[in-house]
C-alpha positions in Angstrom: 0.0 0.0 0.0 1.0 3.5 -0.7 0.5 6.0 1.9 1.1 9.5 1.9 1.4 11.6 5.5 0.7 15.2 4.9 1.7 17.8 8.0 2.0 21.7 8.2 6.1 21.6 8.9 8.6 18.6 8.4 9.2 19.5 12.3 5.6 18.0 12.8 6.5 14.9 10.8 10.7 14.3 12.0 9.1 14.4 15.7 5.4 13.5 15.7 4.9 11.0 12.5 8.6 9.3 13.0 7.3 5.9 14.5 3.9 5.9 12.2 6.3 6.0 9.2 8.5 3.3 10.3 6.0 0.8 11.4 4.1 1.3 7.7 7.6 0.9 6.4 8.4 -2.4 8.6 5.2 -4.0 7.3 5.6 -3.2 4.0 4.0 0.1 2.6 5.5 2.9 0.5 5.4 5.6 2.6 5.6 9.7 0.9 6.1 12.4 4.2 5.1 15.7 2.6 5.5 19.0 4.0 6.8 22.6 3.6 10.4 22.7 3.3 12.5 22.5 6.5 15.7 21.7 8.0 14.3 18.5 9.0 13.2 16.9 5.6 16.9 16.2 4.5 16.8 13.9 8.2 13.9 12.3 7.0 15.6 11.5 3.5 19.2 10.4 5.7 16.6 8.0 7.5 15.6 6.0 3.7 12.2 8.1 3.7 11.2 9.6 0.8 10.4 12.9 1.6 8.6 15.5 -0.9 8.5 19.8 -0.2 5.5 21.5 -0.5 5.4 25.1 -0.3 2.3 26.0 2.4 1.9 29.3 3.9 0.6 28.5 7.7 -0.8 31.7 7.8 -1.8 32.8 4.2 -5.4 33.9 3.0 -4.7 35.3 -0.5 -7.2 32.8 -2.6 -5.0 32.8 -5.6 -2.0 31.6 -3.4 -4.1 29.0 -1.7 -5.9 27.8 -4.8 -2.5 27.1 -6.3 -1.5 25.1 -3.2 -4.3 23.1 -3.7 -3.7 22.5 -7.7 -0.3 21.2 -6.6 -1.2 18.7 -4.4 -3.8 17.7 -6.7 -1.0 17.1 -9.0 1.0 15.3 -6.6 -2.1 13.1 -5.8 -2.7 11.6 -9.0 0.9 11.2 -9.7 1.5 9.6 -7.3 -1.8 7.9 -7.2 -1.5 7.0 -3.1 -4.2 3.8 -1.6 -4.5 6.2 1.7 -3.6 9.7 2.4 -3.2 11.3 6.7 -3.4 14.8 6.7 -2.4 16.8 9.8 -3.3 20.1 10.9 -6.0 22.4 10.1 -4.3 23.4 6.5 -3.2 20.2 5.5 -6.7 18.3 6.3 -8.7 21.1 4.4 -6.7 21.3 1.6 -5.6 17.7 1.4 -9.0 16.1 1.7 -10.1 18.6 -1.4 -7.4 17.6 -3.6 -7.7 13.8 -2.5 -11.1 13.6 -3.9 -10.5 16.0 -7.1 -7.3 13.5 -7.4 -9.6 10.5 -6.5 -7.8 9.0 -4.2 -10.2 6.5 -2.7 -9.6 6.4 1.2 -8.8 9.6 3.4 -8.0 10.4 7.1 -7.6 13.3 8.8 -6.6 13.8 12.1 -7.5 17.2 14.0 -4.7 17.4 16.4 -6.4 20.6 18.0 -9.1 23.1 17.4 -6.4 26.1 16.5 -6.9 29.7 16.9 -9.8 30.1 14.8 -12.1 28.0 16.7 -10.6 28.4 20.5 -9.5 32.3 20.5 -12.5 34.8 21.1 -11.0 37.8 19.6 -12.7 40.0 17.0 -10.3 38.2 14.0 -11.2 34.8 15.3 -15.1 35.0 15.4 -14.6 36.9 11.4 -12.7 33.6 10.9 -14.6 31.1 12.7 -17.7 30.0 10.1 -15.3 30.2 7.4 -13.3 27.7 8.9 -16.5 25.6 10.1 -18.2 25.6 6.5 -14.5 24.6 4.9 -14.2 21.6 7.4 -18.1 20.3 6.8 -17.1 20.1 3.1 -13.4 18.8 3.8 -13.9 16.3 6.1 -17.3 14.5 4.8 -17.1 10.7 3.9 -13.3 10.8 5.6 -11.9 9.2 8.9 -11.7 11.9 11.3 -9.2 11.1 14.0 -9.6 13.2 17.2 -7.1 13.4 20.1 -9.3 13.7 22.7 -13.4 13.6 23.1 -13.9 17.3 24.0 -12.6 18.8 20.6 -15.0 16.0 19.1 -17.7 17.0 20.5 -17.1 20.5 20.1 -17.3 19.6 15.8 -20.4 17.6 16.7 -21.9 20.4 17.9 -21.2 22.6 15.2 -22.3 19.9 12.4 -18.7 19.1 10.8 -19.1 15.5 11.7 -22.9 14.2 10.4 -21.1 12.2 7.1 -17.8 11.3 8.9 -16.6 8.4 10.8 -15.1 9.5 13.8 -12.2 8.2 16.3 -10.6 9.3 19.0 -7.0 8.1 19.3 -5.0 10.0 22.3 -2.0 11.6 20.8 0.9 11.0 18.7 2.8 8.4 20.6 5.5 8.3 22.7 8.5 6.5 22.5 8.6 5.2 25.6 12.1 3.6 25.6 13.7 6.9 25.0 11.7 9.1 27.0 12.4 7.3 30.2 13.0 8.4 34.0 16.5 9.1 34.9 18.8 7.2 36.9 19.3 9.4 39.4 16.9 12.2 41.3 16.5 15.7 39.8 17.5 18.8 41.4 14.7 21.1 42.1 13.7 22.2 38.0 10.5 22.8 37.1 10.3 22.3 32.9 7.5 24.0 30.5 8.1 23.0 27.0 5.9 24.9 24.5 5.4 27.4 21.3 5.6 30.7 23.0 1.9 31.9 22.3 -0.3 34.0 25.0 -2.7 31.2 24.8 -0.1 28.7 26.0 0.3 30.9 29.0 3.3 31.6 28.9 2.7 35.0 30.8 1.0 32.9 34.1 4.2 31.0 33.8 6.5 33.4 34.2 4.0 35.0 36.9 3.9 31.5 38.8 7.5 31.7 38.7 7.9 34.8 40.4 6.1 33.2 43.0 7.5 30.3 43.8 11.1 31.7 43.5 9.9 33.8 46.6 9.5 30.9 48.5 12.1 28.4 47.3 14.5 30.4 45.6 17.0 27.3 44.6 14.0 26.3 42.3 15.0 26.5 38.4 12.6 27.3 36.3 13.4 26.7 32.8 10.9 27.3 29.2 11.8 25.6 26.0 10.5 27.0 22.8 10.2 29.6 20.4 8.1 32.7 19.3 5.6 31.9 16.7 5.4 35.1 14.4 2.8 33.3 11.9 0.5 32.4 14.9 -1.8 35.8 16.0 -1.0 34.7 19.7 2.7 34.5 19.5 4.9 36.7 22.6 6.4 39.4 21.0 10.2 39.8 21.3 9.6 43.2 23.5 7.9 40.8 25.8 10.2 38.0 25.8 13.1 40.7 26.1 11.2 41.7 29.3 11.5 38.4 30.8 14.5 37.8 30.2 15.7 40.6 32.3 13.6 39.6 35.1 15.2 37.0 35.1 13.1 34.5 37.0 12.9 32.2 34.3 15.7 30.7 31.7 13.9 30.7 28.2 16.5 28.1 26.1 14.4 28.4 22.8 13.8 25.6 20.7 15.6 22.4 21.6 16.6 19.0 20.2 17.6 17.2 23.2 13.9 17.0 24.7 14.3 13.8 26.2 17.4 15.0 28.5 15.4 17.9 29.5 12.3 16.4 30.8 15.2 13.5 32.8 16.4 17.0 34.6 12.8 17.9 35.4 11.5 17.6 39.0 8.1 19.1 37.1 6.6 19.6 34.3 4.1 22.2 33.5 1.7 23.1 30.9 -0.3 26.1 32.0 -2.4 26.9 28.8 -5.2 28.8 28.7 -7.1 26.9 26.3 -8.2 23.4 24.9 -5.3 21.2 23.4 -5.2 18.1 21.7 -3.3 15.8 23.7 -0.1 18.0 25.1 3.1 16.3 23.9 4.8 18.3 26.6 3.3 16.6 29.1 3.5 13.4 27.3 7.2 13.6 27.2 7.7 14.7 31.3 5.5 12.2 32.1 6.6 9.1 30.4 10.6 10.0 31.8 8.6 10.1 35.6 7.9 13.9 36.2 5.0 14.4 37.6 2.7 17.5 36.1 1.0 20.5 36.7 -1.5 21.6 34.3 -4.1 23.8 33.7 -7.6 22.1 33.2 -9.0 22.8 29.6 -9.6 19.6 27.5 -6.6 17.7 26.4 -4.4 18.6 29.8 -7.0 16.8 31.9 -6.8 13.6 29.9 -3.2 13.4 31.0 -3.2 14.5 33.9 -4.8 13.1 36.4 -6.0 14.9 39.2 -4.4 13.5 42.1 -2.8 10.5 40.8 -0.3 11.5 38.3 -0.5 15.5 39.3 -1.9 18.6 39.6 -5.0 20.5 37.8 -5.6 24.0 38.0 -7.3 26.7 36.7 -6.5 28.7 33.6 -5.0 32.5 34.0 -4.6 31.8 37.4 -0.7 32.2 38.3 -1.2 32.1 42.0 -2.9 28.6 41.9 -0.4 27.2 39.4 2.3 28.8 42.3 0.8 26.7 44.8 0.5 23.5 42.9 4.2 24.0 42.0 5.1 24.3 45.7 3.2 21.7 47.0 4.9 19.3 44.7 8.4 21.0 45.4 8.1 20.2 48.6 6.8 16.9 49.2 9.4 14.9 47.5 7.3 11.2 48.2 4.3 13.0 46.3 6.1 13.5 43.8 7.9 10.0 43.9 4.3 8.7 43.6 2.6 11.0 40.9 6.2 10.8 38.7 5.6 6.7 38.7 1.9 7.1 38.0 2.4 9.5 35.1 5.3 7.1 33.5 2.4 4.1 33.9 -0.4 6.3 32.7 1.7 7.0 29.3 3.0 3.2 28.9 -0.9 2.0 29.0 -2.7 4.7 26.8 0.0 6.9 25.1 2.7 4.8 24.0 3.7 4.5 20.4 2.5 0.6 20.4 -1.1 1.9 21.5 -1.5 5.1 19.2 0.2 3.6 15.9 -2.2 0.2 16.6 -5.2 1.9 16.9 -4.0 4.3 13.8 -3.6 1.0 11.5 -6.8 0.2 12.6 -8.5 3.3 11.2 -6.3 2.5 7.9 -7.8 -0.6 7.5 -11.7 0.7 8.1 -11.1 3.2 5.5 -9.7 1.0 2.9 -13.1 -1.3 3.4 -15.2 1.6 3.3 -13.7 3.4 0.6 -15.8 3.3 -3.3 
């Protein structure tokens, strides 16, 4: 079979779709990874994958520009002629699922991996955007797989009629590699780890906040924040800001990283203090399976990792003080967070592991090659 997995960024692909692209290669598929260009396609090559570039503007609206994206891919689809194409991302699944059926391919899947800014922000652009988005989706993803992440932003398409002539699935997350993102050998010093795009509605702001707080109180505490601006994404921190915080110096921002598996081994906690719903949080994922245990906001996607009690901590969104007290509670209580550290590595070895998301994702292949004309 020939499969083609379509993402936003050869980033999303190298760190996301790595182990679904082996395992259809280690039973025997062609597999084509398709993306904009990126530093990371030329890995995926190195690694024996074919990898195509496709020029995609994250952000774009000019309708010439994106009609011509979509004429491209339709050319790519019928060259190619693919038995099953996997878009990812709001772009890819819109535009991919159009061109799959002009190209006539016969079975589609698209995973939404999160709602995005158009349906979860309440600004003035994001309610102009919103029904455009909605009416491009009920066209886009009729008569496909739809693969959700989690129930809430399921329901929340249900509600708005995407979903009446799709079959639906939830499937929680990406995968985790679970050998490599493993606890450490020895105990962490006191680090508390947030790894995520620096947007407002990441919370990136209640983090630094939280920090300030907690420093107060234990002031050996290292508060560390992996990741980068976003300038295509409305809610990205502004370098102003981030120059701001640097000079506060509360909290180290390391921008984007490679060696996230190291990191989340150094964590004592990990936190994800966004302000709105995710998919399922790979940052969380990541700290959990290596035996951190987590403090997150609850919004959908956080709570389905973390939970309450057992494997950490919920707590409200925009609310720095209460995320400043989760944090110090766990700092403090080092057999709490023995406990909730061993729970969350559990947690991800039953539900999120690579084994669990890539079987249930071969499953969903295999329903839409019987269903497909």
């Amino acid at each position: 079979m020939r499969v083609v997995l379509f993402a936003n960024t050869d980033w999303f692909l190298f760190n996301f779709k790595l182990s679904l692209a082996q395992a259809l290669r280690a039973r025997g598929d062609e597999v084509i990874l398709l993306s904009p260009p990126g530093e990371y396609g030329p890995r995926l090559v190195a690694m024996g994958f074919r990898w195509e570039a496709l020029p995609v503007s994250r952000s774009g609206v000019n309708p010439l520009a994106e009609l011509a994206v979509i004429r491209r891919l339709v050319g790519r689809y019928r060259a190619w002629r693919p038995d099953l194409v996997h878009h990812f991302t709001i772009k890819c699944v819109i535009y991919g699922s159009l061109a799959a059926r002009l190209a006539g391919v016969r079975a589609i899947v698209n995973s939404v991996t999160g709602l995005g800014f158009a349906l979860l922000a309440g600004s003035v652009r994001a309610r102009l955007v919103r029904p455009v988005v909605l009416a491009l989706y009920r066209v886009a993803l009729r008569g496909t797989e739809v693969v959700f992440q989690n129930a809430d932003n399921r329901d929340t398409l249900m509600r708005h009629g995407v979903l009446r002539h799709s079959r639906v699935q939830v499937i929680a997350g990406d995968g985790i590699d679970t050998g490599r993102f493993r606890p450490a050998a020895a105990p962490p010093a006191p680090v508390v780890l947030m790894m995520a795009r620096l947007l407002h509605s990441k919370g990136v702001a209640d983090f630094v906040a939280a920090a300030a707080r907690v420093r107060a109180a234990l002031p050996a505490v290292r508060f560390l924040l992996a990741g980068a601006p976003d300038p295509g994404n409305p809610e990205s921190v502004t370098e102003d800001e981030l120059a701001a915080w640097r000079a506060q110096g509360t909290v180290s921002f390391l921008g984007p990283r490679s060696d996230v598996a190291e990191l989340n081994q150094a964590a004592s906690v990990v936190v994800l203090a966004s302000r709105q719903g995710e998919g399922i949080p790979r940052a969380l994922l990541e700290g959990a399976a290596c035996g951190a245990p987590m403090v997150a906001t609850d919004v959908p996607g956080c709570r389905e990792v973390v939970i309450a009690g057992e494997t950490g901590l919920l707590v409200p969104p925009s609310d720095p003080a209460a995320l400043a007290a989760a944090l110090v509670r766990l700092l403090t209580d080092e057999g709490l967070r023995a406990r909730m550290g061993a729970a969350a590595r559990a947690h991800v070895e039953s539900r999120f592991s690579d084994a669990v998301v890539i079987a249930g994702t071969l499953a969903v292949y295999a329903r839409a090659g019987r269903a497909a004309p």
